[in-house]
Backbone as a chain_set.jsonl record, in Angstrom:
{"seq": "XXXXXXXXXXXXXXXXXXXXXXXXXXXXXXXXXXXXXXXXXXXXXXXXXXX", "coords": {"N": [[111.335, 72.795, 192.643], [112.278, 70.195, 190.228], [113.186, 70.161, 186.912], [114.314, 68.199, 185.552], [112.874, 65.68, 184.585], [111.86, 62.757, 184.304], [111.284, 60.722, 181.076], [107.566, 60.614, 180.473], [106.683, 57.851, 179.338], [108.006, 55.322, 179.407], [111.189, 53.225, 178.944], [113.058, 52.684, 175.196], [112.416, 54.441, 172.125], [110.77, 53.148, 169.744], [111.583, 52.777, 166.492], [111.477, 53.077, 162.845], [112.372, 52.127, 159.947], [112.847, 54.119, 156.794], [112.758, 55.776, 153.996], [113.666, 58.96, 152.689], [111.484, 60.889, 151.798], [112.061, 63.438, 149.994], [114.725, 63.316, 149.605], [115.667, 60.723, 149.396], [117.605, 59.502, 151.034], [117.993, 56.828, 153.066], [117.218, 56.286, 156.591], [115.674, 56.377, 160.048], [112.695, 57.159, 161.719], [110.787, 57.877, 164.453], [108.28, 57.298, 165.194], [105.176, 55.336, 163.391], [105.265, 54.917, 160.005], [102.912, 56.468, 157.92], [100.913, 55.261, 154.999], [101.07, 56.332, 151.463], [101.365, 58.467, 152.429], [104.326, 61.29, 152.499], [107.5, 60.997, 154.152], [110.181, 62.292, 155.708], [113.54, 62.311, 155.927], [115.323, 63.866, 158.7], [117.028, 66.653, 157.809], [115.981, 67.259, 155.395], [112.968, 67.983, 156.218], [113.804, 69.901, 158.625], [114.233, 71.731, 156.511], [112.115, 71.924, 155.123], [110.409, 72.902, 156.739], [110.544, 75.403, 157.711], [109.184, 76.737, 155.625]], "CA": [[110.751, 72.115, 191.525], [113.248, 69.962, 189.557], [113.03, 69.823, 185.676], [115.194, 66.713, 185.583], [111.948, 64.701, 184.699], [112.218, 61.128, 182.731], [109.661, 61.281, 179.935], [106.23, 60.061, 180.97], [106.72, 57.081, 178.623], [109.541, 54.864, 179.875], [111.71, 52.432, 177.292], [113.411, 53.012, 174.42], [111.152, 54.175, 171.484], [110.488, 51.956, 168.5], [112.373, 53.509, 165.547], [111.072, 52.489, 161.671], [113.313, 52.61, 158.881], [111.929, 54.955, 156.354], [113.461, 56.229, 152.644], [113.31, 59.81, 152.757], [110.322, 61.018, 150.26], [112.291, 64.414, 148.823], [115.949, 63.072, 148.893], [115.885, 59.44, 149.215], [117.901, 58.652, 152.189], [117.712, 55.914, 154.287], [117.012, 56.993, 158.196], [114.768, 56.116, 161.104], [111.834, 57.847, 162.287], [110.366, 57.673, 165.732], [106.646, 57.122, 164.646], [104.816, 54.96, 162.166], [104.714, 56.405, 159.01], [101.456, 56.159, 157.092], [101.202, 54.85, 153.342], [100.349, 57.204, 150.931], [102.149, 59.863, 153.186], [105.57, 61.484, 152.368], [107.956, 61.126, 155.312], [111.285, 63.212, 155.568], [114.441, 62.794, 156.993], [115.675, 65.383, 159.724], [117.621, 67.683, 157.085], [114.923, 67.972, 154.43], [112.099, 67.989, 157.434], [114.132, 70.855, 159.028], [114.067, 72.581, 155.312], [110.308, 72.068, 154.582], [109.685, 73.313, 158.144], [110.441, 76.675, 157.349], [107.893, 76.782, 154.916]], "C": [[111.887, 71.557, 190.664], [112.714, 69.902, 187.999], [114.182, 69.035, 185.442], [114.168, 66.014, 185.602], [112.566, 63.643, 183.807], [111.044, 61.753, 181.98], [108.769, 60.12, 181.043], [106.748, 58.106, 180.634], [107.95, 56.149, 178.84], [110.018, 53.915, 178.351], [111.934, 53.176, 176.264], [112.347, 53.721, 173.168], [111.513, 53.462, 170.017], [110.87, 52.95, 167.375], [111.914, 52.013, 164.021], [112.078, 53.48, 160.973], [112.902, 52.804, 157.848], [113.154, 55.02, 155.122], [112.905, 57.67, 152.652], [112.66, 60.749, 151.484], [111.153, 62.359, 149.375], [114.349, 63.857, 148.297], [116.548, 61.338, 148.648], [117.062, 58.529, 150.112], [117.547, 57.7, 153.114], [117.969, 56.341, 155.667], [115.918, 56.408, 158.33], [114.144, 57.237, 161.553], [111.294, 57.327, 163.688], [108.502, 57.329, 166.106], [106.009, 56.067, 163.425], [104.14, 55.398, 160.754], [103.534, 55.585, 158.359], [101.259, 56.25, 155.256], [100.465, 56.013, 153.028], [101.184, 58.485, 151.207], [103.451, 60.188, 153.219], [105.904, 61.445, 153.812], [109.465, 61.323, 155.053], [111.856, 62.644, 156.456], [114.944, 64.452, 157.841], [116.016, 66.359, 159.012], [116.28, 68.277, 156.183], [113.319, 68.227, 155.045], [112.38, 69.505, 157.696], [113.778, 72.195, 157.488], [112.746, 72.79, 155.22], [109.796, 73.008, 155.668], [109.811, 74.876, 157.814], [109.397, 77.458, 155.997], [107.022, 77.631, 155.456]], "O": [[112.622, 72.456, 190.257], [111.554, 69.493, 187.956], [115.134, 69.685, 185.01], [114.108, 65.409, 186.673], [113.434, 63.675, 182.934], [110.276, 62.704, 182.122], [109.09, 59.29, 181.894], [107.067, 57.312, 181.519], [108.964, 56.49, 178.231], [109.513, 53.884, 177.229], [111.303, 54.223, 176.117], [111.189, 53.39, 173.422], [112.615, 53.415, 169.471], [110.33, 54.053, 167.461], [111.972, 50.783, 164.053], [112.454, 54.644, 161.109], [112.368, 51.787, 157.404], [114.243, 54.458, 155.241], [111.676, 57.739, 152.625], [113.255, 61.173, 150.493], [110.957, 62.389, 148.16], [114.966, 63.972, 147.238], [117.492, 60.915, 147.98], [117.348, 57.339, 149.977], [116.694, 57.957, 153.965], [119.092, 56.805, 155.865], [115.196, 55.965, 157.436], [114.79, 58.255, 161.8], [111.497, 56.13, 163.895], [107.866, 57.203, 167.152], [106.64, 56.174, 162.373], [103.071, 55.935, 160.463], [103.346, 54.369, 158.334], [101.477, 57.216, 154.525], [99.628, 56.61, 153.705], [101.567, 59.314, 150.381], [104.076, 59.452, 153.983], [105.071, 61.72, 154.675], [110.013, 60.582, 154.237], [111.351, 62.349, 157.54], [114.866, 65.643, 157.539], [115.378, 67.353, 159.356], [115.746, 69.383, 156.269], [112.493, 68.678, 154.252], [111.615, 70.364, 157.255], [113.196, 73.273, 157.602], [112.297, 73.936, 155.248], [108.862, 73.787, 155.474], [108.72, 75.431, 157.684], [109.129, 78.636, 155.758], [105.903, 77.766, 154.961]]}, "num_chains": 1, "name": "protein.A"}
């Protein structure tokens, strides 16, 4: 059995450039974020996550 798969999903993925809602960095997310809805960069993401 190899686990050396590709992802399902071939191509690059579509990356949106986001302002991060608790510290205000500029970064890319991998999803479209949704108005209304805070969206975190990786550091303060990783922080909240432990929540």
């Amino acid at each position: 059995m190899s686990y050396n798969r590709k992802p399902r999903f071939g191509g690059p993925r579509e990356m949106h450039k986001i302002k991060c809602s608790e510290c205000g960095e500029d970064t890319e997310v991998p999803f479209k974020p949704i108005e209304g809805r805070p969206v975190y960069c990786r550091e303060c993401y990783q922080k909240r996550k432990k929540y």
